[in-house]
C-alpha beads as a LAMMPS data file, in Angstrom:
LAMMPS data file: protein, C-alpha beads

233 atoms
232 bonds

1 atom types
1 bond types

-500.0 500.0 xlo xhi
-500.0 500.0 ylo yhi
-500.0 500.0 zlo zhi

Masses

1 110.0

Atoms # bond

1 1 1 142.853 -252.456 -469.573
2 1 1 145.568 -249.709 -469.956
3 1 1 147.352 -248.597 -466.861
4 1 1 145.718 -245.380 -466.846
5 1 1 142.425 -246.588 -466.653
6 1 1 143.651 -249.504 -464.313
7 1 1 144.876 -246.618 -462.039
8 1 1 141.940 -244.429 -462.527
9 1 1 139.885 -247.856 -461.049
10 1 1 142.719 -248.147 -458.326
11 1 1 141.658 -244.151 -456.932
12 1 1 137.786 -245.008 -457.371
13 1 1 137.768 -247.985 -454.905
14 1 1 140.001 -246.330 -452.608
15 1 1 137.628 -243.264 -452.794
16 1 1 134.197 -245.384 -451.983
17 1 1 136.252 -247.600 -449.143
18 1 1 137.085 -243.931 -447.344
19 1 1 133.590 -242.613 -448.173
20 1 1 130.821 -245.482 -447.124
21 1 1 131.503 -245.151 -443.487
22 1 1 131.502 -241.413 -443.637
23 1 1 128.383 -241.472 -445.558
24 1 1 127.147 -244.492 -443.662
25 1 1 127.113 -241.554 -440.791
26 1 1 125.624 -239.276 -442.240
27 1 1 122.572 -241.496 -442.760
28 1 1 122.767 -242.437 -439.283
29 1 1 122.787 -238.529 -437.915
30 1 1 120.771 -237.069 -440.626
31 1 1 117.302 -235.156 -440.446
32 1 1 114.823 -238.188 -439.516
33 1 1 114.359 -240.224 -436.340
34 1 1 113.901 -243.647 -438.545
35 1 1 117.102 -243.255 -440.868
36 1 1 118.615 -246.372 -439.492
37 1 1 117.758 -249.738 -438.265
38 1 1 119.048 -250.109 -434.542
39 1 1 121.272 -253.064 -433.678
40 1 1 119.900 -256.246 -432.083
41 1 1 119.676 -257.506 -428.950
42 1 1 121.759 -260.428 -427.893
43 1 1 121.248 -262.674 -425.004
44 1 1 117.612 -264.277 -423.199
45 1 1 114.804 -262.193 -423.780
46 1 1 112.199 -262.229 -421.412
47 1 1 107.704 -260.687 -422.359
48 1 1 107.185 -258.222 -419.840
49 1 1 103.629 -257.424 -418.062
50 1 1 103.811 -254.164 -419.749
51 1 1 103.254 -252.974 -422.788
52 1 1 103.324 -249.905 -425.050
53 1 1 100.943 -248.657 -427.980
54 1 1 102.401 -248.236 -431.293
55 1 1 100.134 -246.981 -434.359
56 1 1 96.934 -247.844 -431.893
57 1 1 97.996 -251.183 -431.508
58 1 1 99.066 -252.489 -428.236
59 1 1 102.442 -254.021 -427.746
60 1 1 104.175 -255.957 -424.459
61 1 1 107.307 -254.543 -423.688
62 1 1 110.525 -256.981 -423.530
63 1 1 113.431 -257.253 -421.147
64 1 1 116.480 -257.924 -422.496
65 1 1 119.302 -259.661 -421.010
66 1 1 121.463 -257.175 -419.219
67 1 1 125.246 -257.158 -418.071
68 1 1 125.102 -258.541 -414.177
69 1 1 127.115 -255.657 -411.788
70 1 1 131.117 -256.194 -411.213
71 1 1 134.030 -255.097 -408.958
72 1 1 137.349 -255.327 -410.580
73 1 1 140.465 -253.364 -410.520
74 1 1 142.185 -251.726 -413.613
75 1 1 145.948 -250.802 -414.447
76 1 1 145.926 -247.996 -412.792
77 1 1 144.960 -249.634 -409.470
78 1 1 141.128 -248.093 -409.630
79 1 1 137.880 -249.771 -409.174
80 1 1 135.842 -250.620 -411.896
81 1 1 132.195 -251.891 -411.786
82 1 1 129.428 -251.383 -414.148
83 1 1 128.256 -247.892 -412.669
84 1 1 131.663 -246.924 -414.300
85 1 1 129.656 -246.862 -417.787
86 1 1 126.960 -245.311 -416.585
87 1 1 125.588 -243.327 -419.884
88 1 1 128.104 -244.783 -421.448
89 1 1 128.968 -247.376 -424.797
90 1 1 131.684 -249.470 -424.161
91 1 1 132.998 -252.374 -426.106
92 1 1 134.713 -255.220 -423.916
93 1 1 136.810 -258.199 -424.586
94 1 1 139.063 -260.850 -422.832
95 1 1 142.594 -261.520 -422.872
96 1 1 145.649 -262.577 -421.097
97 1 1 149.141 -260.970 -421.205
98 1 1 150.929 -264.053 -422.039
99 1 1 148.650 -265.107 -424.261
100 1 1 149.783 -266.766 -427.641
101 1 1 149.694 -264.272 -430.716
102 1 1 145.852 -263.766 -430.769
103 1 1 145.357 -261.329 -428.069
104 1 1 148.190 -259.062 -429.438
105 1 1 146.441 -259.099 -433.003
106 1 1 142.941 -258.514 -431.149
107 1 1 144.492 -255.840 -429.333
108 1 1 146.589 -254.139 -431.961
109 1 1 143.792 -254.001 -433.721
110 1 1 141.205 -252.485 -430.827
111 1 1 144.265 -249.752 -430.229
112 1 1 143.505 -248.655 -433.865
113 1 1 139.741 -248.169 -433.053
114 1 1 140.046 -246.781 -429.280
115 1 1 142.500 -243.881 -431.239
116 1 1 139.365 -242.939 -433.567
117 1 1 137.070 -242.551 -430.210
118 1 1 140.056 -240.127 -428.150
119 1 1 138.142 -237.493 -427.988
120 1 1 134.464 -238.865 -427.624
121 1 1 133.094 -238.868 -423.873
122 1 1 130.473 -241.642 -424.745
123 1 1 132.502 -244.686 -425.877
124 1 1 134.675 -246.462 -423.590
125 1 1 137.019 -249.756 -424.041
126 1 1 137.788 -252.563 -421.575
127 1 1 139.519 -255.830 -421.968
128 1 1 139.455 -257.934 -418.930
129 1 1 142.109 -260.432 -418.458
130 1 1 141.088 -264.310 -417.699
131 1 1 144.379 -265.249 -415.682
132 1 1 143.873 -262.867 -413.028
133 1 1 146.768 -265.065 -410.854
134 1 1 149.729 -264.004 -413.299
135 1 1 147.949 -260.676 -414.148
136 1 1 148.140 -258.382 -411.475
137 1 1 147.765 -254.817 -411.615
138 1 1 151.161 -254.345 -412.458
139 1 1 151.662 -257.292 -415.182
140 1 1 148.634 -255.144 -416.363
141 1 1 150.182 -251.642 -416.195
142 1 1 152.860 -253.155 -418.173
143 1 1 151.083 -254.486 -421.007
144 1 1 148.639 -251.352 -421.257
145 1 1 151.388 -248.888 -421.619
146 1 1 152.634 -250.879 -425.110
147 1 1 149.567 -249.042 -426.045
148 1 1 149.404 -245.284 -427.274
149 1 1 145.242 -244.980 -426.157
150 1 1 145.196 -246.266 -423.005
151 1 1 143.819 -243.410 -421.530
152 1 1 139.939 -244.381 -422.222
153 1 1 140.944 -248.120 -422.442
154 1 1 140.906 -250.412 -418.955
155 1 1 142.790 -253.535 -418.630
156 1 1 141.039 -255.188 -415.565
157 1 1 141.515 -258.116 -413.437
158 1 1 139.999 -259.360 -409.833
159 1 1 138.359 -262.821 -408.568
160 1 1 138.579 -265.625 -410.986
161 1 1 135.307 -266.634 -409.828
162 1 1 133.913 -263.209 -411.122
163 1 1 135.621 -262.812 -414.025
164 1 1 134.593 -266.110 -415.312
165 1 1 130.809 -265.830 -414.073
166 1 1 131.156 -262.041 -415.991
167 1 1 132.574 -264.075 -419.574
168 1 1 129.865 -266.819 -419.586
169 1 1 126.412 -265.359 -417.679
170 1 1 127.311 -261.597 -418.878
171 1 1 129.014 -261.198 -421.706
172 1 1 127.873 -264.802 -422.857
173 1 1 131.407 -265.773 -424.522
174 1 1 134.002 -268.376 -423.926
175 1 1 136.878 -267.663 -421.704
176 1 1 137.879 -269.936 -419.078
177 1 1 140.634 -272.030 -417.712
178 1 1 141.554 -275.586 -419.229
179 1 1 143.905 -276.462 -416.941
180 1 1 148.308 -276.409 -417.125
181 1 1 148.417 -272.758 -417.992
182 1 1 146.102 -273.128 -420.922
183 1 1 142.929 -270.691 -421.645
184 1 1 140.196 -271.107 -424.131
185 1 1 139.491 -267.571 -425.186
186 1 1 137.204 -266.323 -427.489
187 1 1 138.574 -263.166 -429.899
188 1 1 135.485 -261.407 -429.515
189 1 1 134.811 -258.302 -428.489
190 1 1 131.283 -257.009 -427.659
191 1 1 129.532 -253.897 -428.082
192 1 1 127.278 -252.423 -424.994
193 1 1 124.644 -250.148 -425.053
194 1 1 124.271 -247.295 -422.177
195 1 1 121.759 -249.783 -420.669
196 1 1 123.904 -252.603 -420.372
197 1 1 122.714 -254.528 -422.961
198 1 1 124.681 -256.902 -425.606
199 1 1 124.332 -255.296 -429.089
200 1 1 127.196 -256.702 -431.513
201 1 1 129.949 -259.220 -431.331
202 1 1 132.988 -259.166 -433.553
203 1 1 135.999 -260.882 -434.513
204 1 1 139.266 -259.036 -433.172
205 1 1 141.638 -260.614 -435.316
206 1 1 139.142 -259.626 -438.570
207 1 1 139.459 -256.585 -440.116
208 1 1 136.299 -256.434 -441.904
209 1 1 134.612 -256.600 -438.516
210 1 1 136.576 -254.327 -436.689
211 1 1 135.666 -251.824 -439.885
212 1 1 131.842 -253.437 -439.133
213 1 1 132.408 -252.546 -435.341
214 1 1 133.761 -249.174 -436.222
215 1 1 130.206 -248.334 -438.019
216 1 1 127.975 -249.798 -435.560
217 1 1 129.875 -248.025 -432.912
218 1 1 128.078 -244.618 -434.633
219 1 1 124.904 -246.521 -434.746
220 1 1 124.542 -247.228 -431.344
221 1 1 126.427 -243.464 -430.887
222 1 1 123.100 -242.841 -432.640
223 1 1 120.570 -244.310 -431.269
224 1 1 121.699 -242.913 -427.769
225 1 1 121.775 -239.464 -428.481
226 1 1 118.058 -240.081 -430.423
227 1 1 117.246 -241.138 -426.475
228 1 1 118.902 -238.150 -424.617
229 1 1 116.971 -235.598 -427.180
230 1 1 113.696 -237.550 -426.862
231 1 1 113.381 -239.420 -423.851
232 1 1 109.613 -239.562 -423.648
233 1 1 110.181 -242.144 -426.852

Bonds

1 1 1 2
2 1 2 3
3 1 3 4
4 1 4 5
5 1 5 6
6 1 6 7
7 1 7 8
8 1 8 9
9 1 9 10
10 1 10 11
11 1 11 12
12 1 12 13
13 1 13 14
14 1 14 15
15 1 15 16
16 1 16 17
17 1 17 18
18 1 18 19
19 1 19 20
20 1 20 21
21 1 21 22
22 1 22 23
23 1 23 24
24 1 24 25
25 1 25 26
26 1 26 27
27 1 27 28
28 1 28 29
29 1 29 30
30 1 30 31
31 1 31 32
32 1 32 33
33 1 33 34
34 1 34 35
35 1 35 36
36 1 36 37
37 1 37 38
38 1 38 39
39 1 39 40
40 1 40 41
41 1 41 42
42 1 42 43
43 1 43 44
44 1 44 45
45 1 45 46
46 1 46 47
47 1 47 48
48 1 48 49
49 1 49 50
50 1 50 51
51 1 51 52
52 1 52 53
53 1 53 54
54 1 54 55
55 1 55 56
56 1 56 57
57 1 57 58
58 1 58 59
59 1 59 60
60 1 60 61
61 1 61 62
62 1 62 63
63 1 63 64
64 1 64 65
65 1 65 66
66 1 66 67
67 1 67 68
68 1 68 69
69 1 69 70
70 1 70 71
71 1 71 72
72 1 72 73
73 1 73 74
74 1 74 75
75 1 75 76
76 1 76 77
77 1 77 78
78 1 78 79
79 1 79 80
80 1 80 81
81 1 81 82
82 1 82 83
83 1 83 84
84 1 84 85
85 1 85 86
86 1 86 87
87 1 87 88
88 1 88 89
89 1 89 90
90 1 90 91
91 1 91 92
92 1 92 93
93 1 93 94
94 1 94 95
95 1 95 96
96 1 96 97
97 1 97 98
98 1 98 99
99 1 99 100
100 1 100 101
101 1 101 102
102 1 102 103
103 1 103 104
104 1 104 105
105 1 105 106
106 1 106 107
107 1 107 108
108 1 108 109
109 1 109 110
110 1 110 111
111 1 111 112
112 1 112 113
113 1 113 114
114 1 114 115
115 1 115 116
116 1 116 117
117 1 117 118
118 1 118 119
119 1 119 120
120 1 120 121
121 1 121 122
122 1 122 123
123 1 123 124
124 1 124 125
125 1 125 126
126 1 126 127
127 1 127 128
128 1 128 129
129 1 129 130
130 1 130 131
131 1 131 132
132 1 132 133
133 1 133 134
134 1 134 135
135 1 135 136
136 1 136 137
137 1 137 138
138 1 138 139
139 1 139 140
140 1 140 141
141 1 141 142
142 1 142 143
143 1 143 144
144 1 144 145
145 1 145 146
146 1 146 147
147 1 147 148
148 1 148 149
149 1 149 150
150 1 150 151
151 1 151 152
152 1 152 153
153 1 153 154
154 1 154 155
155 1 155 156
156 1 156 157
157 1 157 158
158 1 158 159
159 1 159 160
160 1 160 161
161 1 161 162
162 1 162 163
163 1 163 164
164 1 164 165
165 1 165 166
166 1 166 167
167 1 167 168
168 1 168 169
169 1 169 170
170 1 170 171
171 1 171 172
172 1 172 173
173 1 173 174
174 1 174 175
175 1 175 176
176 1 176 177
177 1 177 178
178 1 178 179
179 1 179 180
180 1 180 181
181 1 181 182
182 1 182 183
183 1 183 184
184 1 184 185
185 1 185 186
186 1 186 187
187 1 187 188
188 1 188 189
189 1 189 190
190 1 190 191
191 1 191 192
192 1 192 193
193 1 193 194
194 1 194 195
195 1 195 196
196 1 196 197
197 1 197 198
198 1 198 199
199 1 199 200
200 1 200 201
201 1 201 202
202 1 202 203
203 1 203 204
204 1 204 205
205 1 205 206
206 1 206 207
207 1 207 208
208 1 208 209
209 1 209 210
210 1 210 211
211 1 211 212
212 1 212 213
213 1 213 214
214 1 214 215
215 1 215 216
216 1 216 217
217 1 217 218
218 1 218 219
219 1 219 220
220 1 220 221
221 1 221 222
222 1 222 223
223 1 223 224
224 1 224 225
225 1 225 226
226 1 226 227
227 1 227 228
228 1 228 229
229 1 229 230
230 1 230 231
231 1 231 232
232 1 232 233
């Protein structure tokens, strides 16, 4: 291969890596209510009483596992609870500010994606710290403001007790104290619907699925505008 066509190749993956989530978009948004297949569900699901009809056939509704209700604090000194994201998306994660590299990469990584949201009203970013005793709302201010996009991004702390029940019966991941300083942390950051429900995890520290997160961010973007234009559905 000659270098021109070996350049000509270079141009043509960098073209389809900048187009497929554009175009992955458009398929999402486009003319159609059934132009994309909605994100699953994560978490106990529980057969309901009730049911719908689809097509003339009956079927039982489900309830899916929702986020339990919280009070913390953010950087800023505000209260935070779940009402907060009322109508909202918001993608969560834990950290701690003296954590080892990790939580910088996850977090370098999340600024990246919380800059492409700025200016959208519907998608929101929280990352709730697990050592609540050495992360007070000023340890907190001072880590957030190494960040440009802080301005639709919370860094929250409160009551141990909560934040851990809110890691393993909520958000259903691992982050908890092991004793002598030491955390075991998940990198994972979840995606939430405007209903409080668990619809992606992903890898922090990966950059395929922060680019995977990025595109399922418009799905779920998506499907909640699909239920603001037709909420009889």
């Amino acid at each position: 291969m000659n270098k021109s066509s070996a350049l000509v190749k270079k141009v043509m993956i960098l073209v389809l890596i900048l187009a497929v989530p554009g175009f992955l978009y458009y398929l999402l948004t486009a003319k159609g209510k059934n132009r994309y297949k909605p994100l699953p569900f994560y978490g106990p699901k529980v057969v309901a009483k009730t049911g719908h009809k689809f097509h003339g056939k009956y079927i039982p509704d489900t309830i899916y596992h929702t986020l339990a209700d919280f009070n913390l604090v953010d950087q800023n000194n505000q209260p935070v609870s779940l009402k907060s994201f009322d109508n909202k998306i918001f993608i969560a994660g834990f950290f701690y500010t003296h954590c080892p590299e990790v939580c910088d990469s996850v977090n370098a990584n999340l600024d990246s994606l919380v800059k492409g949201y700025a200016h959208n009203k519907m998608v929101h970013f929280v990352s709730i710290t697990v050592d609540p005793t050495r992360d007070s709302v000023g340890a907190l201010k001072k880590y957030a403001d190494k960040f440009a996009s802080t301005a639709k991004w919370q860094f929250l702390t409160g009551d141990t007790t909560t934040i851990y029940n809110l890691a393993a019966k909520s958000f259903l991941v691992n982050a908890t104290h092991v004793g002598d300083g030491q955390f075991a942390l998940d990198d994972k950051l979840i995606l939430i619907d405007a209903n409080k429900r668990v619809r992606g995890y992903y890898s922090g520290s990966s950059i395929i699925d922060m680019n995977r997160l990025n595109d399922e961010i418009k799905v779920q973007i998506a499907e909640e505008l699909r239920k603001i234009k037709a909420p009889d559905l």
